[in-house]
C-alpha positions in Angstrom: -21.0 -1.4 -25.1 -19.9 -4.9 -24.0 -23.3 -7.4 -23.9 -25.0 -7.8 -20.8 -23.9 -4.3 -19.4 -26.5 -2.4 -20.7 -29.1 -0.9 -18.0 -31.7 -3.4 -17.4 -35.0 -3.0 -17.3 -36.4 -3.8 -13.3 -34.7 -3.7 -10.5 -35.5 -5.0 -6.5 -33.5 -4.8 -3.3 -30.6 -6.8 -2.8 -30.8 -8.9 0.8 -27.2 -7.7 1.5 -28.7 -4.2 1.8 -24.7 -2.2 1.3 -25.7 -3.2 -2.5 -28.9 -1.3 -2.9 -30.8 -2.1 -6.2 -30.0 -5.0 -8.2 -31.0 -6.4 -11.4 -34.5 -7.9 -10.6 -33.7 -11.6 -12.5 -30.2 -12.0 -10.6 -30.3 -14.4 -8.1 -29.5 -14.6 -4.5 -28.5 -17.5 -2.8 -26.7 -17.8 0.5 -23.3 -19.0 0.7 -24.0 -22.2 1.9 -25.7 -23.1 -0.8 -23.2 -22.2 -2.9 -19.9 -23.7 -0.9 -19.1 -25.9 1.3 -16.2 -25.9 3.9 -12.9 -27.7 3.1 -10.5 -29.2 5.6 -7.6 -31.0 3.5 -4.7 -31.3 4.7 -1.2 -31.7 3.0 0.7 -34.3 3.9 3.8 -33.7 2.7 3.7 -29.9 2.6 5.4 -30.1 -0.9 2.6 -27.8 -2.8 3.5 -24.2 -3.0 2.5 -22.0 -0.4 -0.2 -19.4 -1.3 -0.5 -16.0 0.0 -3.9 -14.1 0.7 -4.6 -10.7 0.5 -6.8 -7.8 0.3 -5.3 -6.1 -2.4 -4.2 -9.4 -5.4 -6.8 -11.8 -3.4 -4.8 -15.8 -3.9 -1.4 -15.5 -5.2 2.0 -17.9 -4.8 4.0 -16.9 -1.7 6.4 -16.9 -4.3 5.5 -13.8 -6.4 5.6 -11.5 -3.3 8.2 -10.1 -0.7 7.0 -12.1 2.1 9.5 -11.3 5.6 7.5 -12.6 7.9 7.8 -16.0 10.1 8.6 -19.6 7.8 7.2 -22.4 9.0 10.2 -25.2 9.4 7.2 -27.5 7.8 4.0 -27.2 6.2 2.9 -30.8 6.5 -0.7 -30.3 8.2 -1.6 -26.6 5.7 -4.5 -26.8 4.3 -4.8 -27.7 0.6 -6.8 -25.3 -1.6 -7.4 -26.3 -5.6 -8.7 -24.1 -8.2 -11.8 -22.0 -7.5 -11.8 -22.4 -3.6 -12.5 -19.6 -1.9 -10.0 -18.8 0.8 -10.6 -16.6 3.6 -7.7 -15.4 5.8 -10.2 -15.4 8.9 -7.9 -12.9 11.3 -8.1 -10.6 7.9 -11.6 -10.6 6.5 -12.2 -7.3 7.8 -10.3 -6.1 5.1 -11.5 -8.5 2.4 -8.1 -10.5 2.8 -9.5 -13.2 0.6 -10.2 -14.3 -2.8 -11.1 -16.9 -5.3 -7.6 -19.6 -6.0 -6.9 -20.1 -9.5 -3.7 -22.4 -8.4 -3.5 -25.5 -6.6 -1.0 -25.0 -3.4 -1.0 -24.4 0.3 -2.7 -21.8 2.8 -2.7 -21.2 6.7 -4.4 -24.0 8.9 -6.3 -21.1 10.1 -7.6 -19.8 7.0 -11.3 -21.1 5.6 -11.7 -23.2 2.5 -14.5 -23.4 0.8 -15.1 -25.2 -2.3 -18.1 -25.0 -5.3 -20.7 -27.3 -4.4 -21.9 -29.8 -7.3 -25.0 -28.7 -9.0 -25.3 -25.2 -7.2 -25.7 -22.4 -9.8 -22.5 -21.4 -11.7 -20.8 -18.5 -9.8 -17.5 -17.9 -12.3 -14.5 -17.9 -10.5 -13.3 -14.5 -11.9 -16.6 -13.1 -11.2 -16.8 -14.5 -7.3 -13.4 -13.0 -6.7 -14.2 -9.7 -7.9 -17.7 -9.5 -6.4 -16.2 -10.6 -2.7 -13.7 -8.6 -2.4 -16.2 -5.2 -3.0 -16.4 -2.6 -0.9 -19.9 -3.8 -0.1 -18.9 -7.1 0.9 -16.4 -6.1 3.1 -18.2 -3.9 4.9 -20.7 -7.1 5.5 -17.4 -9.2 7.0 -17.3 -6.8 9.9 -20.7 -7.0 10.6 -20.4 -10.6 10.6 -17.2 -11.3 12.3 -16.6 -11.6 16.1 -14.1 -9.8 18.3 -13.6 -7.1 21.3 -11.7 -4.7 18.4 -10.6 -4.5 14.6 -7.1 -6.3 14.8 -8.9 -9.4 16.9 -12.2 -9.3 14.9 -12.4 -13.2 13.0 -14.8 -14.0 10.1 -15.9 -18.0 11.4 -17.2 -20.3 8.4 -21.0 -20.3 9.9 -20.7 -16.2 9.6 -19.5 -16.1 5.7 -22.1 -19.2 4.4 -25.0 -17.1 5.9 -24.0 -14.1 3.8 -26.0 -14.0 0.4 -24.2 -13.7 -2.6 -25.0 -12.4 -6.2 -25.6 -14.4 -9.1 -26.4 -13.7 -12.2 -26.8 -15.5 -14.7 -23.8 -17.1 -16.4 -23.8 -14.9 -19.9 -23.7 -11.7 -17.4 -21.3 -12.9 -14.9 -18.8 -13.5 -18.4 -19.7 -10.1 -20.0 -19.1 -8.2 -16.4 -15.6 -10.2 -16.1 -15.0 -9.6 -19.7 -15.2 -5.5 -18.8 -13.3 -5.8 -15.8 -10.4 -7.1 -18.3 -10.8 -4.4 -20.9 -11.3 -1.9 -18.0 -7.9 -3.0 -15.6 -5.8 -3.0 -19.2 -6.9 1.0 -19.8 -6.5 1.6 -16.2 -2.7 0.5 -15.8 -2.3 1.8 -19.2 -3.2 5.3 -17.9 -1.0 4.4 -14.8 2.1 3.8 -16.1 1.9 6.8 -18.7 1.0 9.0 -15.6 4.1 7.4 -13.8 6.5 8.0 -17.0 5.3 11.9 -17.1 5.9 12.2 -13.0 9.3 10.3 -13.9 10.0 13.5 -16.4 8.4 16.0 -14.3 11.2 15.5 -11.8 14.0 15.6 -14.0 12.9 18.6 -15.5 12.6 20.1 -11.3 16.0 18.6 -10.3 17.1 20.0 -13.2 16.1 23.6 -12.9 16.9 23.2 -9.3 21.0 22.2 -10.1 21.0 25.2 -12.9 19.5 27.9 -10.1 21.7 26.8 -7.8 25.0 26.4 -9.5 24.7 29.4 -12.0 21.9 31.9 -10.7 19.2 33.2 -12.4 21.1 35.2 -14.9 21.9 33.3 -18.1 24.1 36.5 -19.1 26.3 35.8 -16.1 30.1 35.1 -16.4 31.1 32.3 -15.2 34.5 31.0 -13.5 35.5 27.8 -12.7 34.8 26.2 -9.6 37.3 24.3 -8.2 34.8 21.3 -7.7 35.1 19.1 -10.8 31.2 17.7 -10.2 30.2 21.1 -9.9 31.8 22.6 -12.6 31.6 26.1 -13.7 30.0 29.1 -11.4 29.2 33.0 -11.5 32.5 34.2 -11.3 31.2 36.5 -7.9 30.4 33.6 -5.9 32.4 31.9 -3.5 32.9 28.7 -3.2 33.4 27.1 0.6 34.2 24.0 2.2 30.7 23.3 3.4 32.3 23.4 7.6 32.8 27.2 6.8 29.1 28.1 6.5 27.3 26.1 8.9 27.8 24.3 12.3 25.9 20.6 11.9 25.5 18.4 15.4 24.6 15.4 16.6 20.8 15.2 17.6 19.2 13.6 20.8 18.7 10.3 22.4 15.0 9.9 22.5 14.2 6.2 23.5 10.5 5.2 22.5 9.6 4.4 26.7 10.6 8.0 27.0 8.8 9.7 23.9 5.7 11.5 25.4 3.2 12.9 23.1 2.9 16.5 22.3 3.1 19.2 19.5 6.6 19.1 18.6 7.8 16.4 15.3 10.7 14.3 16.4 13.3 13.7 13.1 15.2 10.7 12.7 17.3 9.8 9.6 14.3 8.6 7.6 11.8 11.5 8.6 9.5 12.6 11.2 8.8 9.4 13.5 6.8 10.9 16.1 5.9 13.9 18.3 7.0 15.0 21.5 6.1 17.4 24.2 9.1 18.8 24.1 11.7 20.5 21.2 15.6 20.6 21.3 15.9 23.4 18.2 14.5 26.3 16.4 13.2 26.5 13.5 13.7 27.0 10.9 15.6 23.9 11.0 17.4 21.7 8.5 18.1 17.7 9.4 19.8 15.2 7.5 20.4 11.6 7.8 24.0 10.4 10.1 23.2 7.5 9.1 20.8 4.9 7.1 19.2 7.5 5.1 22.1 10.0 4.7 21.3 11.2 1.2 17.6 12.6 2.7 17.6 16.1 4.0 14.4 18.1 5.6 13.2 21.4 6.2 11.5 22.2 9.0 9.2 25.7 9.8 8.3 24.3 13.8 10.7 23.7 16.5 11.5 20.0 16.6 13.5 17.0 18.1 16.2 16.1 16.2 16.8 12.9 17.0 20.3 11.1 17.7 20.1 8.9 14.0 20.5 11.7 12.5 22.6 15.5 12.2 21.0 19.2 12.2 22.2 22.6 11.6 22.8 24.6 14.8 24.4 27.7 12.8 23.3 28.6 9.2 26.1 31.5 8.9 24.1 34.2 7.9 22.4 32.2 4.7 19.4 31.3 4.0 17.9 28.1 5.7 16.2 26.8 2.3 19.1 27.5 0.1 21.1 25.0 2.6 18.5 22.5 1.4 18.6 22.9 -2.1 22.3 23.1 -2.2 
């Protein structure tokens, strides 16, 4: 067991009551005693631009997909340096901050805050692991201001009143020293999980193909198809130009302004994007993309709205709806 991790002896209440019991010789000390705010400016807006967010805390713009609006000009962003705290104030509901470990450039709007000299040593690893908790989230919607969720705002006077953990500098190393060994095992265990599920659905789509295209009888004879990709198939099956079993039409126009909620799933290209009061087919149904997604295919057991992105089968010919999908 790593040092320091051990179950200690005493414990008392924490002040941020979402935390429960802590260890009775950690201390607590409001934020403000610990940061203070930050307003520098860039004034060249040559740094690189940071992002923030709830789920890798402070990371360059750089590493991500980022679509949304450039600025022409980042002369006047705020500068933040290595362990500033940075708070994306319109997102702290969701613990869209962290601790920087890079020197670059963040929203005007976001807070700043920077380790105050002499205040106890709060590890930077540590403070970005312990602020973006569960706990302390739940303490930044308490604390922040606004008539709903998506408008709430996390001001700097809010976050230095909230009290924040720290133990003492030994622990705070051997807790960030866990979290290391602990992330490592974690992905570890993720991407074997991934490789298996990666296997898993070869071996489906394969025994999918070889039902489909031979039957279930290995003893079968076989004949060839016609359809070089397709290759050989029980020699008393047909094979049919796919316009000779089934009828396929154009779905619906169903603008958003005219979509009125109800029990009936309306299907685009990409999926079900919706429900509607009213259906235009049967089930069971079968709709596939006309365009954007036209390699995606669904089955549907509820009467539904097929909508005009995409194509659906008015006429299955006597066969089976689900066999169309496999097929």
């Amino acid at each position: 067991m790593i040092e320091g991790l051990k179950p200690y002896a005493k414990y008392k209440d924490a002040e941020l009551t979402t935390l429960g019991a802590i260890p009775s010789h950690w201390v607590q000390r409001r934020a403000k005693y610990l940061f203070r705010e930050i307003d520098e400016r860039s004034e060249t807006g040559a740094e690189e631009m940071l992002s923030v967010s709830h789920k890798t805390g402070v990371t360059p713009r750089s590493q991500k997909n980022v679509t949304m609006f450039m600025a022409e000009s980042n002369v006047g962003h705020k500068l933040c340096r290595p362990d500033d705290v940075v708070i994306n104030t319109m997102w702290a509901w969701m613990a869209a901050l962290g601790v920087s470990r890079h020197t670059g450039l963040v929203s005007p709007a976001y807070g700043v805050y920077r380790p105050k000299p002499g205040a106890p040593t709060l590890l930077s690893k540590y403070a970005d692991a312990l602020l973006r908790t569960e706990a302390y989230r739940t303490e930044y919607v308490c604390r922040s201001t606004g008539i709903n969720s998506s408008r709430l705002r996390l001001y700097p006077e809010m976050f230095l009143r909230i009290p924040i953990l720290v133990p003492p500098a030994d622990e705070q190393a051997a807790i960030v020293k866990f979290l290391d060994h602990a992330d490592r095992q974690i992905n570890r265990y993720i991407r074997a999980k991934r490789k298996l599920i990666a296997l898993l659905n070869e071996q489906k789509q394969a025994i999918i193909h070889r039902a489909v295209t031979r039957g279930l009888d290995p003893n079968v004879k076989l004949k060839p198809s016609g359809v070089e990709w397709l290759g050989d198939v029980p020699e008393h099956w047909e094979v049919r130009r796919l316009k000779w079993v089934t009828r396929l039409q154009r779905g619906y126009d169903l603008p958003a302004d005219k979509q009125v909620a109800g029990a009936y799933p309306v299907v685009s290209s990409g999926g079900i994007i919706g429900r509607h009061h009213e259906f235009k087919a049967s089930a069971p149904g079968v709709v596939m993309g006309r365009y954007g997604s036209t390699e995606a295919i669904f089955y549907l057991e509820e009467p539904y709205w097929p909508h005009n992105t995409s194509l659906f089968v008015t006429d299955f010919q006597r066969n089976n709806a689900r066999w169309w999908v496999l097929a």
